[in-house]
Structures are given as C-alpha cells and as structure tokens.
N, C-alpha and C positions, 0 to 999 in steps of 0.2 A: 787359372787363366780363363776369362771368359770365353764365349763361343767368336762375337762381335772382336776378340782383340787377337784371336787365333786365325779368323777369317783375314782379318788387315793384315798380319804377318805374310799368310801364302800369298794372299793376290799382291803385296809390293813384293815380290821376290818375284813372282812373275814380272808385272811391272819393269822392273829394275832391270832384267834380265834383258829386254826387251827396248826400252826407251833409257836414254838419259837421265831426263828431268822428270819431271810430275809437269798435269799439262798446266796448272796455275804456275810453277814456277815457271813454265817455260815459259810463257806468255809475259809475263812478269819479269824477266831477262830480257827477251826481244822489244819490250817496251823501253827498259829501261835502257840498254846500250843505243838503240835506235837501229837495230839489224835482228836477219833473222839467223838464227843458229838451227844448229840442224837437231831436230828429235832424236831420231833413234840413235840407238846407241854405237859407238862403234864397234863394239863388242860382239854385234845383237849375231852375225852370223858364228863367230865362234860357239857364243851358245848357242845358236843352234845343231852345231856339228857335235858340240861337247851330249846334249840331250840324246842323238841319235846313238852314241855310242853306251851311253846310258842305258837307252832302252834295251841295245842289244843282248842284256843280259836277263832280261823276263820271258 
C-alpha cells in the first residue's frame, strides 16, 4: 500500500469520525434537496468520549 493511499485511509477515519459527509458531498446534498443538513456528525461527541477513554490507557 502506498504512502498517499495509507495517509487517505487515517485522515477519512478522522474525518468520518468527526463530520457526517465529506464537505463536496455535503454541499452537493444541501443543493440538491434545497435545505441545509447539519455537518457534523451525530456521533461526533460519543467519539469523542469513546477517544478519551482510549487514551486512558497510555
């Protein structure tokens, strides 16, 4: 696996972790239904609480 297709892997895992869409898809969504949707994710603070409990173990 390249370096460029291992780098794309971590940063959409962040990404994803974080936001819903991708911001071209998201823009791309809100055009097309005619409303705006919400970015982030609903998730985004689970992950965040799921990360801290993560850390606690370094």
């Amino acid at each position: 696996m390249s370096d460029s297709a291992l780098f794309q892997l971590v940063l959409s895992e962040i990404w994803l972790t974080n936001f819903q869409y991708g911001p071209e898809e998201w823009i791309w969504k809100c055009l097309h239904y005619g409303r705006r949707f919400p970015f982030r994710s609903q998730y985004y603070f689970l992950g965040l609480i799921a990360d801290l409990h993560f850390l606690k173990y370094f």
